[in-house]
Structures are given as structure tokens and as C-alpha cells.
C-alpha positions, 0 to 999 in steps of 0.5 A, a space after each residue: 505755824 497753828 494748823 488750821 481745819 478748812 474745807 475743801 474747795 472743790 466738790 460737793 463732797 465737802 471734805 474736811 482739810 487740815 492746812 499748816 502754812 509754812 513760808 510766804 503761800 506755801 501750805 502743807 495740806 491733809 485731810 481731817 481724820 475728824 471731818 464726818 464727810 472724808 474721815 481724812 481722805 482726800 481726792 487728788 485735787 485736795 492733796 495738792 491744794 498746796 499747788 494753788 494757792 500762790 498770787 500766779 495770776 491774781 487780782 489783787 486791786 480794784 480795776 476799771 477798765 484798765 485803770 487800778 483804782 482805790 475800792 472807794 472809787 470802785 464801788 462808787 462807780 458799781 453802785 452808780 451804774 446800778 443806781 443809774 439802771 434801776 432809775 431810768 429802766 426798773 430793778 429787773 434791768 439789773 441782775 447778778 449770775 453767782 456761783 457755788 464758790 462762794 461761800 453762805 454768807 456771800 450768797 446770802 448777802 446777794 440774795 438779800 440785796 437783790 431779792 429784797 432791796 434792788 426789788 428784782 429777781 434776777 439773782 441766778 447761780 451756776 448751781 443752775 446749771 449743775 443741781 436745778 433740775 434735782 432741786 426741782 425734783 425734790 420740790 416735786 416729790 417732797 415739798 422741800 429741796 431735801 436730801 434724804 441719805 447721808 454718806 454714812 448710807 453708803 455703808 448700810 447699803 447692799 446695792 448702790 446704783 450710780 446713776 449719770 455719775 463718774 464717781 470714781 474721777 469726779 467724787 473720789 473720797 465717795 467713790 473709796 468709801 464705796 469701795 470700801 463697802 463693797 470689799 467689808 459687806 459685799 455691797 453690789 454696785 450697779 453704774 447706768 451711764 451711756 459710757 463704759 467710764 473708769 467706774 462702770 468697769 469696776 462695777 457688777 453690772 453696767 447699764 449702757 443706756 441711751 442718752 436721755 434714757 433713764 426715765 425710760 429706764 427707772 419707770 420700766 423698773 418700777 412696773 417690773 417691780 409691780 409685776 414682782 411684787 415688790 412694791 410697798 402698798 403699806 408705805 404708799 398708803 400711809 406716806 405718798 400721794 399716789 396719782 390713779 393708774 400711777 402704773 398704766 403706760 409704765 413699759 417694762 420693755 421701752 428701756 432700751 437696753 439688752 433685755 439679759 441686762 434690764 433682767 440682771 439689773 431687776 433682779 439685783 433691785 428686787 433683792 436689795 431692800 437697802 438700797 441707794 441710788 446716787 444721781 449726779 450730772 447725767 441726770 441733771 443736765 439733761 432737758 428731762 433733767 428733773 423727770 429723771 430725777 422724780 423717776 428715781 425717787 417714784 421708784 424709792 417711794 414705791 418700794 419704800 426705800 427712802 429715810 431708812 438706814 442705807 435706802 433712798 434717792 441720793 443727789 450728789 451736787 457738783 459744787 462745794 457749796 451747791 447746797 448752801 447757795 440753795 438754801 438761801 436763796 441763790 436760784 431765781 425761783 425762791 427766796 431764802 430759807 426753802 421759801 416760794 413767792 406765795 403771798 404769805 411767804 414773801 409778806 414773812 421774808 419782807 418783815 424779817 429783811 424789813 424789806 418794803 421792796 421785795 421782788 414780786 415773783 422769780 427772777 431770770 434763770 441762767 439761760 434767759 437771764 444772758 439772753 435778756 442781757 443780749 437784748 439789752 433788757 438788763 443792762 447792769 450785769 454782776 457776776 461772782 466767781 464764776 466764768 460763764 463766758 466758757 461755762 454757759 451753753 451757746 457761750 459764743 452767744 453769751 459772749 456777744 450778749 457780755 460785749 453788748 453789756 453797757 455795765 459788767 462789773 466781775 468779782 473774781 480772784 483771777 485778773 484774766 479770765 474769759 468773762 473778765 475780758 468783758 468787764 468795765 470794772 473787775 473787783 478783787 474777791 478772796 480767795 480759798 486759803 483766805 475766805 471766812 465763812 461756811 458751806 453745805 456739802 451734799 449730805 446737808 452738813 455745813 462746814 467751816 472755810 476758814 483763812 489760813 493766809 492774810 488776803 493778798 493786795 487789796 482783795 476782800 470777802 464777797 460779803 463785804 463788798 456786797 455789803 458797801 454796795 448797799 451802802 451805797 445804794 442806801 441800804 445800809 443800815 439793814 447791811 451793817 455787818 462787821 464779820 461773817 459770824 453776824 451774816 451766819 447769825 441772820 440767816 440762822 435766824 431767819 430759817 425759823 420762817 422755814 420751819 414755821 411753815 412745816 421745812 425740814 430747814 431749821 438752824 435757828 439753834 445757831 442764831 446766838 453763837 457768838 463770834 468766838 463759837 462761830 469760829 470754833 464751829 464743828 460741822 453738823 448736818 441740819 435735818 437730822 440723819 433721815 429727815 424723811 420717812 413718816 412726815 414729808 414737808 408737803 401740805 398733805 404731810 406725804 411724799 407725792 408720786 410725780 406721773 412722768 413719761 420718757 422723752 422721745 429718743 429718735 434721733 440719726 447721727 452722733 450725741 455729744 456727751 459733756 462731762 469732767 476730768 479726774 484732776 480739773 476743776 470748772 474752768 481751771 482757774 484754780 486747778 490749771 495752775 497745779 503742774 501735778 494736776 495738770 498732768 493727767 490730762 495735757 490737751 482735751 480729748 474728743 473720744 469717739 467710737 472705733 466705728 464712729 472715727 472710721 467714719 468721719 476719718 478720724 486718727 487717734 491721736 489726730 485733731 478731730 473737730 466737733 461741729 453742733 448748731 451752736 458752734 465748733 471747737 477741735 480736740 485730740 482724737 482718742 479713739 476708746 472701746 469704751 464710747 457707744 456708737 453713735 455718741 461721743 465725749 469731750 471735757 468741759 474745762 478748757 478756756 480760750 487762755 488754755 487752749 486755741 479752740 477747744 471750749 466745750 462750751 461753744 458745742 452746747 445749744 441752750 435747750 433747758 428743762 421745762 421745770 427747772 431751766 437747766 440746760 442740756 449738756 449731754 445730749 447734744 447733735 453733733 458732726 465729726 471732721 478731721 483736721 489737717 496739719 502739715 507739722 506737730 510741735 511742742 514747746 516747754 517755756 518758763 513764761 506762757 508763750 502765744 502761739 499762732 497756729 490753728 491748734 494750741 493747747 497749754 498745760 502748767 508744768 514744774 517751772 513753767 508750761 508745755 505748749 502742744 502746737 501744730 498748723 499748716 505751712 511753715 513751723 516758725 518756733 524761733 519766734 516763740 522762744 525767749 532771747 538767749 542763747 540758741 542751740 539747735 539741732 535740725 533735719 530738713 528732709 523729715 522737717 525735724 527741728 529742736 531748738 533749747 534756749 538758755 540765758 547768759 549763766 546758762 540756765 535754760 529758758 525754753 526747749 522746742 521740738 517740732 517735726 513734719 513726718 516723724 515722731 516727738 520726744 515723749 514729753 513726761 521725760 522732757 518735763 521731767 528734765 525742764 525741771 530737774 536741770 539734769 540733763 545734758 544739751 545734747 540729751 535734751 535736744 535727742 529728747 532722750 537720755 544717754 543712759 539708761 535711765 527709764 523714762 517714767 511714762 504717762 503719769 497714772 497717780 498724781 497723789 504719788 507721783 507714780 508713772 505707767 513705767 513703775 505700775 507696770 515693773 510692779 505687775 511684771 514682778 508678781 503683783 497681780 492685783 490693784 492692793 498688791 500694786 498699791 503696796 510696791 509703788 503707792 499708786 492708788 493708795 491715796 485718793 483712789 481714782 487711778 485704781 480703775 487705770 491700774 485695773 486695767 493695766 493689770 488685765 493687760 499686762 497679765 493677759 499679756 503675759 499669759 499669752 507669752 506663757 502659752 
């Protein structure tokens, strides 16, 4: 079939893809060599969006309760309870929580419809939780949410600072073209981030600052470069407001840092005019979210390092569709186009939606909107695409808020997710592969999402079901649209109020396209190149310097640090169905300090729990040289359908920033246990299977699951396994035991391994072999092979499929860097975010080697 350009689903990058369907979903995926965001690359996650586009776990018909119903019915029953609602309490007893997966024309919509029609304000995104304090902080210095670099910064720049960002795991096709200009003009780069990541290893210097360091930090960096005389007084006079005494209290020596490495960081600022710092969740998620964020762009705006080629502040958002979603309207606090609730704007924004009823001022953010829901003040909640059940700090609190809900309506493409549990009716949304619409990627270019299948069952776009909704609520006539096109249409039109008013926001060059150049639509970048350098979207025309102050610090005991891992993706809805995904990481890790795991009597590879006054919720314990004392990490992905206890969200106490309500995800107090177990098992199934014990994990793997299980007392997994056929093999003084299960034709269905005191088959060659079918019964029960075949190891490059076995054949045959291991065996020459693991096998392979020579 044709091939079809789309954009990728997953971050902020916004990558161009190209998608050939071929039988039923099946769908062959690479990256467009004509996209300006990727240029053809594509991360790990991109490359097998092929692995996520099947109906596993799909809901594809209108459901209440547990009822299915036709949509007629189903929109009948959310447009009465809404209506109900809003009659015997007010517009602000409803309220929708939405989400950077959808698409512009989605969250234009439910912008409309909320802001301008219900007459509440209470429309927030997840984005809040991501890119508020960013968005904040831009407002602040600007005068406008607006992004001043492209990517095409990064290769002009002779020094890039990562700030709060694993870039190398979390935006890969950024992370290469970094690379890239490092090895083509000899770029410095510079990672500030309190943990060693797989990015700050392969950087020219780490700054490991505290947690919540980095105002302490970026202040001491512009009074140092006052005191070296490398602030630009020219630019601060023609272009800035510039608060008196800007520099008093700014303490070159409150940084925290080794003062060898603040020297070393100044010297490389002081030398590098183009200059580009990339800031991502580390800095906004934090409760002084947006004064990290004013304290970078105050430093670019002193230096007058901002709207040139390869110089300014650079925010990279989390979301595809992060930016889109700002621009219309999806935060609480604005109202569509880059538009504030002054008189003057919201009287511009009722005329253009002829809206009598527009809200009179901001809505609920996250955090206060679920805790108005727990109190009962909004009764009617919808949300779109998005699980907060998992991804909302104090989520247990969220949950207990979602049960006291009368009225939870979910728009979701999963039928069983941790939010839809509590849902009174669950609508079936579209999907990637079957969406129709745009987004804006970090760099303000938007992209066309556009359908490579038919949408399955009964789903429909987001757009329209909002649409017959105010319908129903008798709006219809101001949501008579009959396709995207015409949504884009209107939002494209209505930015001239943005642009009447001095933003930098304008698309009214695409208010006329028609439906067939709508369709054909090529990305393009709104604001031009470098929208910002001699005029600023302020009153005044000039950038404001915003006076801040670092946080207090002092604090005795551990902080915990929450973040992404390289493969996954949110919740893993998606990305958890993939088994090449899903093998990178097979259960969460609390990593933790050799000191910090002494302490609390943590074992590698035991379970550890983590306890913060929100809640608890227990891991894998990997003990790494790379986590400072006093902090450890875990991973934000896991679900209560993934694993028994390992939701990070549960850990997370709902402290906000005080400009922009974002909630502080990584800096949290927390406490260290162990966990006993008297058994550790594994089992491999075709079907998920529901273990009973206190510590369960499950990954997808090629034909099936791997379930990771161990408890106390007596280890019954016959009674997890399917009915069949049952070999075993068993040693009751070590308490080993290993059970396979096949069916009448004898295919095999299951295979278990449980053990009390010794050691478990290694998993990648029994996966490997689930799969295959390869292997003999009795290979499959000794969990090894009988020959010599070797066992492939922990994958390293998912792109390729490449195992820590052959990286480290290639490096014992003479390949001594990461390009010459790359050119034996592939790994790392796709997406690039296994280069840094590859690194670091090579150190110790040949430093091993080394030793043995000597």
C-alpha cells in the first residue's frame, strides 16, 4: 500500500515518519529523510511503532459501566450528566484533565467548549505537569510562551548545556544531532544534572549539583560572568527591562558545587558566545520550576546570547504535542492563541467563538482540580488520553478523589487502564496510526498526524465526539465541523487576535487551505527562525530580567529523583505492548548509592522499598556509582496492570511551583527499606497471568509475557499456569522447581522457574527460546542450552537487536571504540541512546584486558 508521512507519537522532538501498511495492522516504519525535526533518524521507540499498532487491549465500542452501548446513547448519557451538573451546581462543578497526546484540533475543541461554552475554566492538561513551569517562565521574560532556538541551533553552537535532561534516553534523534556536532565542529557540551546519566558520562564536564540546585547555580554564573566582564551592557540597554541592583545578592560561591568544577563550567560559558542551553524535566518539575527556568534565560539575556545563530534558552517539552496543546488553550490559565484573561482579550476571544458565556478568569490546575474533585466541588470530571490515576503525584489521593467522582467519563483508546477502572462511561478515541490532525514540536513546527489504517470498531477522533457533545448541550451550530481541515481553519483564523496584540503566534497564512492542501500540508515552523532579538512580545517591546533568589536546600535524609527510561513511554500503554521495548528494562529499579544501600541494608538485585509521606511502593534494588549520596532514582512508568507495587507516582507529594502549579517530581524526602522473600520465580505465559504474592512485575515479550514474581511462604505456580500437559523437574532441598506446560499438539503454553536459595535460568535465552520453539524440553527445564550456543546476554540495542554477548566479542576482536563496535554488529547505529552503554562496556572490557596484559 501508498506510504503515508506522519509524525511520531512520542516526544517533543516530533519526528517525521514514514508508515507503509502492509497485512491487516501490520506496518513497516522509518524515519523521513525530509522532516526538518529528524532529517530520517528516528529513536527506539519510533523504529518499532510497528510493535504497537495492533487492537491487543483496545477499546473499540462505546462502554458504560460495563454495558457496551451505540454512541447515540453514550453521548446521550455524558451530555446529561454535564448538563445536569452544570444546572443544579455552576459550569465550575465540571471539568476536563486532557493531555499532550492529542492532537490541535482536539484540544482546540475542548478548549472551546469548556472555556467558551460550559463558561468554566477548568480545562487542564498533563502538559501541567511536564512544561507549566517553562511556560511561566517564558511569560515572565518574554511576554509570550515562546521558544527562541530551533534545532538547527544545535549546529551552530560551540557549547551546549543539558540541563535536568537525559537526553541521550529521553530525546535520542537530539541527542545524535548533538553528537554530530560535537565530532563535525568540535562543540563542547556540558550535562548539569545531580545524577552521573548515560549523557553526563559522555559529556566534557558534569555538573552534579544538588537537587533544586540550579537557581543557586545559574545566578552564580551570571555574577561571575559580571565580574569577568561578559555581560553585554549594549544589549541589556536597547532590549531588556532590567530590574536595579539585577546583580546584588547573586553569590558566585552558593552553588554547591566543587568549586575546580563551577571554574571549569565558567570558563567554558565565558569562551562560548554561541551558546545554547537545553532545559527539560529537571528543571520544570520542581517546586522552583519556573525560577530555574528565568535563572537560565536572565543568564542569555545578560550575555545577549538569545535569537542569534546557535545561542538562546532552549526548552524541550516531554509531549508530542506539549506545544500545541499551549497554544490553543489547553492550560487553565489562558485562553486560546497565547491570550490572558484581561478584559480586552477575553471580550476579542467571545466575539471570535460568539461565545456570550466565556469563562471570567482561570480554571483549576492539575493538582487543585483532583483535589476540588475529592471535595466533591466538581462533580462531572472528563478526561482524554491520559491515565493520572498513575501519573498524578499523591496518585492514591487521586485515586480516592476519581471513586468519589459521581461522573467520570474516559476518552481513551485503552479499555483497561488505572483511571478507566473508575470511569461511568469510557469512550472509544482514536488512536496513532488512525488519528487525523497536527502537532507542534519543541522548535514551534507543526506537523501532519495522518491515518495510515481505518479506525477499528467503533473509535472516533476526539474532535468529533467533543463536537456531538456540544451538540447535544446545544452548541451546535458554533461545532458544525465536518473534518480536521475545518478545526485547523478556525484556529488558524483566530491567532490574527494574537497577532493584533503584538504575539509572535500567527497562522492566519493558513486560515484558507483547503481540505486537499490541508491534507498535503508540509511542516512549517510559526515565528520564523529566531523570533526574538530585537523586539520582544512585551508592552514595553524588551525582554524582562526576572529578580529571583535560590530555594533553601537544607535537608537530612534521602531525595528522590523521578525520571523516564530510554524504551518506554508515560504509562506504557503503548510502548508496553512492544516485547523489543520492553526488554531494555524488565521491572523498575530503585537505584541507589553504594553508601546509601548499605545503610538502609539494601542488596543489589534485592527489593527495596520506598516510603515518602504520600505513600510507598517497592522496586529492584540497583545499587550505581552513578547515584550521589543522599538521592536516589526510580522510573515513572509502571502501572498497577504492569506490576504488583511499583507506581512512582504513589511516592510523589503534590508540592506545586507557586507561579505555575506544576508539582515537584524530583525532589522528594523519602526513606529506604528492604524487602524479605522467602522464593524468587519467573514465569513466561502466552496469556497474562495474576500472580498473588507481594512482588510482581510483568513485561511483553515475542509470544507472550515474562512475569518476575517472589513472596513469602509457599511458592504455588502450578496454579498460575494454563491447563495442559505438565513437565517438571524439581529439588526440594534448594527449593528449585520447573514446570513447562504445553497443549494437546504440544506447543508450549508456559514455562515457570521458581528457586528458594539458588540461582534462576538467565531470562533473555528462555525468552528467546518462548519464542523460537527451538529448544528441547529438557534444554528449556535445565534453562540452558545443550550445546554451545551462547547466550545472547542483556539486550544493549533494541533498534538491532544486539545483546551484550556479541558488543563484547566485537571489543575482544579488536574494536576499540563505539563507531568500530557499530561497524561489527550494528548496535548503536540506529537511534544512538545505547552508545553511552556501549562506551561504557568498551572502558571495561579494555581496561580489563589491559590488566591481563600487564
Amino acid at each position: 500500500m501508498k506510504q503515508v508521512r506522519t509524525t511520531c507519537p512520542y516526544c517533543g522532538v516530533g519526528c517525521g515518519v514514514l508508515a507503509r501498511r502492509a497485512e491487516g495492522r501490520e506496518v513497516a516504519i522509518a524515519g523521513d529523510p525530509d522532516h526538518p525535526a529528524n532529517r530520517g533518524k528516528l529513536c527506539s521507540k519510533g523504529t518499532h511503532l510497528g510493535e504497537t499498532t495492533g487492537l491487543e487491549g483496545r477499546l473499540i465500542y462505546p462502554m458504560i459501566g460495563e454495558t457496551r452501548v451505540i454512541w447515540d446513547i453514550a453521548l446521550d448519557d455524558v451530555s446529561a450528566r454535564m448538563a445536569n451538573c452544570i444546572a443544579e451546581h455552576g459550569p465550575d462543578s465540571v471539568a476536563f484533565y486532557v493531555s499532550g497526546q492529542l492532537l490541535t484540533e482536539d484540544y482546540y475543541l475542548a478548549n472551546k467548549l469548556m472555556k467558551g461554552f460550559i463558561g468554566s475554566g477548568n480545562i487542564d492538561t498533563n502538559s501541567r505537569l511536564c512544561m507549566a513551569s517553562a511556560v511561566a517562565a517564558h511569560n515572565r521574560a518574554f511576554g509570550e510562551d515562546l521558544v527562541p532556538c530551533t534545532y538547527d541551533d544545535l549546529d551552530e553552537a560551540e557549547l551546549i548545556v543539558l540541563v535536568g535532561s537525559n537526553t541521550a534516553w529521553c530525546h535520542p534523534v537530539i541527542w545524535q544531532r548533538i553528537e554530530a556536532a560535537r565530532e563535525r565542529n568540535g562543540c563542547k557540551l556540558v550535562v548539569i544534572d545531580p545524577r552521573r546519566t548515560e549523557t553526563a558520562e559522555r559529556a566534557d564536564l558534569h555538573v552534579p549539583i544538588k537537587p533544586d540546585g540550579d537557581v543557586a547555580l545559574f545566578t552564580a554564573l551570571l555574577a561571575e560572568m559580571a565580574a569577568r566582564g561578559a555581560v553585554d551592557e549594549a544589549y541589556l540597554a536597547d532590549h531588556c527591562e532590567v530590574p536595579e541592583a539585577y546583580l546584588a545578592g547573586l553569590d558566585a560561591a552558593a552553588h554547591g558545587i566543587e568549586p575546580a568544577i563551577f571554574s571549569r563550567l565558567a570558563d567554558l560559558v565565558a569562551a562560548s558566545p554561541r551558546m545554547v542551553t537545553l532545559f527539560s524535566m529537571g528543571v520544570n518539575q520542581s517546586a522552583s520550576g519556573t525560577d530555574k527556568g528565568n535563572a537560565i534565560i536572565n543568564l542569555h539575556l545578560a550575555t545577549g546570547r538569545i535569537g542569534l545563530p546557535g545561542a538562546g534558552p532552549f526548552s524541550m517539552t516531554g509531549q508530542p504535542n506539549a506545544m500545541g496543546g499551549r497554544e490553543v488553550g489547553g492550560l487553565a490559565n489562558m485562553l486560546a492563541c497565547h491570550l490572558g484573561f484581561a478584559d480586552e482579550e477575553r471580550a476579542a476571544v467571545s466575539a471570535f467563538w460568539q461565545a456570550p458565556n466565556l469563562c471570567g478568569g482561570p480554571g483549576l490546575k492539575a493538582v487543585e482540580m483532583f483535589r476540588a474533585v475529592h471535595e466533591g466541588r466538581i462533580k462531572f470530571l472528563w478526561v482524554m488520553a491520559t491515565n493520572p490515576a498513575v501519573s498524578m503525584p499523591d496518585a492514591a489521593f487521586v485515586r480516592e478523589a476519581l471513586a468519589r467522582c459521581p461522573n467520570v467519563v474516559v476518552s481513551d483508546v485503552i479499555a483497561d487502564t488505572d483511571t478507566a477502572r473508575f470511569a461511568n462511561v469510557r469512550l472509544p478515541a482514536l488512536a496513532w496510526g488512525e488519528k487525523d490532525g497536527t502537532v507542534t514540536n519543541s522548535e514551534r513546527t507543526v506537523s501532519r498526524q495522518r491515518p495510515i489504517f481505518p479506525a477499528p470498531g467503533e473509535a472516533r477522533a476526539d474532535w468529533r465526539i467533543m463536537a456531538d457533545v456540544a451538540a447535544r448541550l446545544g452548541h451546535g451550530s458554533a461545532f458544525a465541523y465536518t473534518s480536521p481541515a475545518a478545526v485547523f481553519r478556525e484556529y488558524a483564523a483566530m491567532t490574527s487576535l494574537a497577532a493584533a496584540r503584538g504575539k509572535v503566534l500567527d497562522l492566519t497564512d493558513k486560515a484558507d487551505i483547503t481540505d486537499a492542501q490541508y491534507d498535503a500540508l508540509e511542516p512549517f515552523r510559526w515565528g520564523g527562525v529566531h523570533p526574538l532579538r530585537e523586539h520582544f512580545p512585551t508592552p514595553s517591546g524588551k525582554a524582562r530580567l526576572v529578580p529571583i533568589s535560590p530555594p533553601g536546600l537544607a535537608r537530612n535524609g534521602l531525595s528522590l529523583n523521578t525520571g523516564r527510561y530510554r524504551d518506554q513511554w508515560h504509562t506504557m500503554t503503548r510502548t508496553g505492548l512492544s516485547p523489543r521495548l520492553s526488554a531494555h528494562r524488565r521491572e523498575p529499579l530503585l537505584e541507589v548509592s553504594p553508601g546509601d544501600a548499605e545503610k538502609a541494608g539494601l542488596v543489589d538485585g534485592g527489593l527495596g522499598q520506598v516510603t515518602t509521606a504520600a505513600g510507598t511502593a517497592t522496586y529492584r534494588v540497583a545499587i550505581s556509582d552513578g547515584q550521589a549520596e543522599g538521592q536516589v532514582f526510580v522510573p515513572m512508568h509502571w502501572t498497577d496492570a504492569m506490576a504488583a507495587s511499583g507506581r512512582t507516582g504513589a511516592l510523589v507529594v503534590a508540592d506545586t511551583d507557586p507561579h505555575s502549579g506544576q508539582p515537584a517530581f524530583k525532589n522528594v524526602p523519602a526513606a529506604l527499606a528492604p524487602v524479605a522473600s522467602d522464593w524468587r520465580a519467573f514465569v513466561l505465559s502466552r496469556q497474562p497471568v495474576q500472580p498473588q504474592a507481594a512482588y510482581w512485575v510483568r513485561s511483553r515479550i515475542v509470544g507472550g509475557w515474562l512475569t518476575e514474581i517472589e513472596g513469602m511462604g509457599a511458592a504455588d505456580l502450578a496454579a498460575l499456569l494454563p491447563a495442559g500437559t505438565v513437565s517438571e523437574v524439581a529439588d526440594p532441598a534448594r527449593g528449585m522447581q520447573r514446570l513447562a506446560v504445553s497443549d494437546a499438539a504440544g506447543s508450549l503454553l508456559a514455562l515457570a522457574y521458581v528457586t528458594r536459595r539458588g540461582r534462576l535460568p538467565a531470562r533473555e535465552w528462555v525468552v528467546r527460546q518462548f519464542a523460537t520453539g527451538e529448544a528441547s524440553l529438557p534444554e528449556l527445564l535445565a534453562g540452558r542450552s545443550a550445546g554451545s550456543q551462547p547466550d545472547a546476554g542483556p539486550l544493549v540495542c533494541v533498534c538491532h537487536d544486539v545483546g551484550e554477548t556479541a558488543v563484547r566479542a566485537a571489543i575482544c576482536a579488536g574494536a576499540n571504540t563505539v563507531a568500530a563496535v557499530g561497524a561489527a554488529t550494528c548496535a548503536g547505529t540506529n537511534c544512538g541512546s545505547c552508545r553511552p552503554q556501549i562506551a561504557r562496556l568498551l572502558e571495561a572490557d579494555l581496561d580489563a584486558m589491559k590488566e591481563a596484559a600487564e
